[in-house]
C-alpha positions in Angstrom: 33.6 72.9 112.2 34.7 76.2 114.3 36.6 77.4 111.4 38.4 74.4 110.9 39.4 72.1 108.1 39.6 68.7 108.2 41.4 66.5 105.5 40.6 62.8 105.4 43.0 60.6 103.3 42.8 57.4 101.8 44.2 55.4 99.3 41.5 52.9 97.3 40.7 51.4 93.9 37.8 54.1 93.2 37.5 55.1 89.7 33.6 57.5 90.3 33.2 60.1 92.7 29.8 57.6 93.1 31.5 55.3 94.5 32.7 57.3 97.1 28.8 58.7 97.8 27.7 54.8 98.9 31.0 53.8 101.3 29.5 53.7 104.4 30.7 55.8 107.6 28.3 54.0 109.8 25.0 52.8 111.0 22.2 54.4 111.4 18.5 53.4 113.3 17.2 50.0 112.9 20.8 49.3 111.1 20.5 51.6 108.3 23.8 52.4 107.0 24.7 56.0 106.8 26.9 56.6 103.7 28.8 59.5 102.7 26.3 61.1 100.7 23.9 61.2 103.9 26.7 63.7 105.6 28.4 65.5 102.7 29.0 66.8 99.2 31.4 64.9 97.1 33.5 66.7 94.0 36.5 66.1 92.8 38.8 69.3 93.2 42.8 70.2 92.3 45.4 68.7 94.0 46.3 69.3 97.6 49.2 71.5 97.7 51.8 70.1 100.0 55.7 71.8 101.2 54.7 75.6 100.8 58.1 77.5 101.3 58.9 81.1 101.7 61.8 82.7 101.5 62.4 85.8 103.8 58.4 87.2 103.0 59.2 87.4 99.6 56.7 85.0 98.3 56.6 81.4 97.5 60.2 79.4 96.7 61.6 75.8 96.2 63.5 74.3 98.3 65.9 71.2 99.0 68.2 69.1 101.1 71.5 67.5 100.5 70.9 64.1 102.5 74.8 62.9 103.6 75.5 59.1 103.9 76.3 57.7 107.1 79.6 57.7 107.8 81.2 60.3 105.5 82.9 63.0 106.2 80.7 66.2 106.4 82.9 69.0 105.2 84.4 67.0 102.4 80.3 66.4 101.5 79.5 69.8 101.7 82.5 71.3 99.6 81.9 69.0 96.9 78.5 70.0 96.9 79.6 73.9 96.7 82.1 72.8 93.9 79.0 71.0 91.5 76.6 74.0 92.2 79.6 76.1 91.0 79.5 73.7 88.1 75.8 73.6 87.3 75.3 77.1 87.6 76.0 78.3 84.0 73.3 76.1 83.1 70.3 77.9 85.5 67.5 79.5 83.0 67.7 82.9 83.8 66.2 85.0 86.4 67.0 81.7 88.3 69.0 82.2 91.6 70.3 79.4 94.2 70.7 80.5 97.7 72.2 78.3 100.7 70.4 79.0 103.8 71.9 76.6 106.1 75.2 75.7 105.5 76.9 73.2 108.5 80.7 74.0 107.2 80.4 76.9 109.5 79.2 75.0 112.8 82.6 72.6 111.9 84.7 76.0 111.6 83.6 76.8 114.8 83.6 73.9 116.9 87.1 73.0 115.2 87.9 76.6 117.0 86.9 75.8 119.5 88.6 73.0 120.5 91.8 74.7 118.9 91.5 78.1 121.1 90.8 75.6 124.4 94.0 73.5 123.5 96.2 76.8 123.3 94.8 78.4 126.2 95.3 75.2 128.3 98.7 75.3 127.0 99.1 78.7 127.8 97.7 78.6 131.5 99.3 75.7 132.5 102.9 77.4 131.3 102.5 80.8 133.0 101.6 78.7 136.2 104.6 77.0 136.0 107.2 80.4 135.6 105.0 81.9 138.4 105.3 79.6 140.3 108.8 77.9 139.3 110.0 80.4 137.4 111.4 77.6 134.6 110.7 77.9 131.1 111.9 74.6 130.4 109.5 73.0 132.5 106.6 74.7 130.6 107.9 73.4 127.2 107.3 69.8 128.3 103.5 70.7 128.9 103.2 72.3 125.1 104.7 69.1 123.6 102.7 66.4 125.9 99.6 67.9 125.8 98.8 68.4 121.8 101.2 64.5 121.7 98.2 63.1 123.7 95.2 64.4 121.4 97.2 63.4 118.6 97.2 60.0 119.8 93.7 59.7 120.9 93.2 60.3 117.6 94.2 57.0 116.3 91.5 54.8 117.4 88.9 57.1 116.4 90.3 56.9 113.0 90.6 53.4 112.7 86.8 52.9 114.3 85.1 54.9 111.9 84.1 57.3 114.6 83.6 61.3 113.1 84.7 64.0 114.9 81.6 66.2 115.7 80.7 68.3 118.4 80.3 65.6 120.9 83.0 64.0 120.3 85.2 66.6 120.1 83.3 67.9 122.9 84.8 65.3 125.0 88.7 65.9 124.3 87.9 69.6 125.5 86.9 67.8 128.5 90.0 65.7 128.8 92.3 68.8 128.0 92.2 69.9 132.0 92.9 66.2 133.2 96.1 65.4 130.8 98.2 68.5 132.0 97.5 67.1 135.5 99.6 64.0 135.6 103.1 66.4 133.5 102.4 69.2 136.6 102.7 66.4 139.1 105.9 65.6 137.7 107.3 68.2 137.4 106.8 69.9 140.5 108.2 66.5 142.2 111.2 66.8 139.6 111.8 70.5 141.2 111.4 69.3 145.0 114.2 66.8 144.5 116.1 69.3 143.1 115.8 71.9 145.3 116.8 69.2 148.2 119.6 67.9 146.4 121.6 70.8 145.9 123.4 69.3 143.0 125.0 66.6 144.8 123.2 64.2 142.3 122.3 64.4 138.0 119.3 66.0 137.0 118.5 63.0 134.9 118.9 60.8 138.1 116.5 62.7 139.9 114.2 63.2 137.2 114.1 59.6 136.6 113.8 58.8 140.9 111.0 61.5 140.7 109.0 60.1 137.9 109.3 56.2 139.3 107.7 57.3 142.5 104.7 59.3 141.3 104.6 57.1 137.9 102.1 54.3 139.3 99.7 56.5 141.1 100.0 59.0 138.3 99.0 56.3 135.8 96.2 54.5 137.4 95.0 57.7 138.2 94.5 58.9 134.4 93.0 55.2 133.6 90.2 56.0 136.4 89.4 59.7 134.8 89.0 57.4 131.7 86.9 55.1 132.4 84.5 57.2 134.3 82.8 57.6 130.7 82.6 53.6 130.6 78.6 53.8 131.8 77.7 56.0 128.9 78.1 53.5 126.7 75.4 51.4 128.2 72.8 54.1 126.4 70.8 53.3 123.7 68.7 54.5 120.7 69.3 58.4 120.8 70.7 58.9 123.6 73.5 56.7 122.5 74.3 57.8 119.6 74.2 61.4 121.1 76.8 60.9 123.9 78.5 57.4 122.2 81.1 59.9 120.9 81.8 61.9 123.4 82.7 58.6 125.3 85.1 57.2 123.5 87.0 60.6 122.6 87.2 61.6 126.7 88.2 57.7 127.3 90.9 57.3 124.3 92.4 60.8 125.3 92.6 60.0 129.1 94.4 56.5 128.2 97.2 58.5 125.8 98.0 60.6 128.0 98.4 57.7 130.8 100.9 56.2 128.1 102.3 59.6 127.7 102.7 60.2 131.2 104.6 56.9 131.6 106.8 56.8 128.4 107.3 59.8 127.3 106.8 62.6 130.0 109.7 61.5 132.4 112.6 61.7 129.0 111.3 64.8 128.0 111.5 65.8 132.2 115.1 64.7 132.3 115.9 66.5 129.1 114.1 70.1 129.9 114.6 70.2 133.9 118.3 70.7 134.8 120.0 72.7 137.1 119.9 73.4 140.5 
């Protein structure tokens, strides 16, 4: 029918290609049926042939999938698969050749960049903003150490929730990397201001400590709302949830370490680094 094929298939207890001549496809005038033999020929042929592959339009191939369980960890899967074809492939008859032609270790690699270049960049911006502008290379250390502490520690939940980092998920730290620096800047800048209008009349470590107290609330409770802005995500479902579940709970977990960061260990490391005048 215009050049077309149709295959019909069905699954039955027919043993005669008879049998399949009298099953009837419908009724005719004055209720006559009409059987298969009134509309076609019936033979019995070779066997369809299903999953055709080629390989670069160099003729027919076989191909295969390695099917990961949920939950496991995808490069670890994928280099122990690299290791047993290594293994196996003594054992190929000859003229016999394996070739990978999608490998996901290298979509990892890059994501893992990724998120590697943006944290060293972020570290890097954020310090030569702070010598422009304050011209204090102590100041900028407490950025490098409270930034990468604050992944680190979002890291801990994930772990012990069973939740992989992919590129969602790691998807949303990058988003969280801008917001942490935010609350350490604050501080510091309010660290310098006190400073600068003391005119060392007073410790560095007191005013450190008086500068921190006095942003500290607003600083925290600020970094708990950037958090929880992700909370409605959650409330997805089917796909859509498991697409964007991740990314959730990495942005939320890394906006709630920093808060803890900003609070506990930000204003030691402020009174330690910023001194002076």
């Amino acid at each position: 029918m215009s050049e077309r094929e149709y295959y019909v298939r069905g699954l039955g207890y027919i043993k005669d290609p008879r049998e399949i001549e009298n099953i009837s496809v419908g009724i005719g005038p004055n209720n006559t049926p009409i059987r298969v033999a009134d509309v076609g020929r019936v033979s019995l042929g070779p066997n369809i042939r299903r999953g055709l592959a080629d390989l670069d339009g160099k003729g027919d191939t076989v191909g295969g999938l390695v099917v990961m369980r949920q939950g496991e960890d995808v490069s670890r899967v994928i280099e122990s698969v690299k290791n047993k074809i290594e293994e196996v492939k003594d054992a190929f008859p000859p003229g016999l050749e394996l070739k990978i032609i999608y490998d996901r270790s290298s979509l990892i690699k890059e994501a893992v960049a990724t998120l590697r270049n943006n944290i060293i960049e972020e570290i890097i911006l954020v310090c030569l903003v702070i010598l422009v502008f304050l011209f204090h290379i102590r100041s900028a250390l407490v950025v490098a150490i409270t930034l990468p502490l604050s992944i680190l520690i979002s890291m801990i939940p994930l772990y012990y929730l069973n939740i992989s980092l992919n590129i969602m998920s790691m998807g949303g730290i990058i988003l969280a990397v801008g917001d942490i620096v935010d609350g350490v800047v604050v501080f510091i800048e309010n660290t310098h201001k006190r400073l600068a209008a003391n005119k060392g009349a007073r410790s560095s470590q007191e005013l450190a400590s008086e500068a921190c107290k006095e942003l500290g609330p607003s600083i925290f409770s600020a970094l708990l709302i950037i958090g929880i802005s992700f909370l409605p995500i959650f409330a997805l479902q089917a796909q859509e949830g498991k697409l964007f579940h991740p990314l959730a709970y990495t942005k939320t977990f890394a906006m709630i370490a920093a808060a803890l960061v900003s609070i506990t260990v930000t204003p030691p490391l402020i009174a330690y680094f910023v001194k002076g005048k």
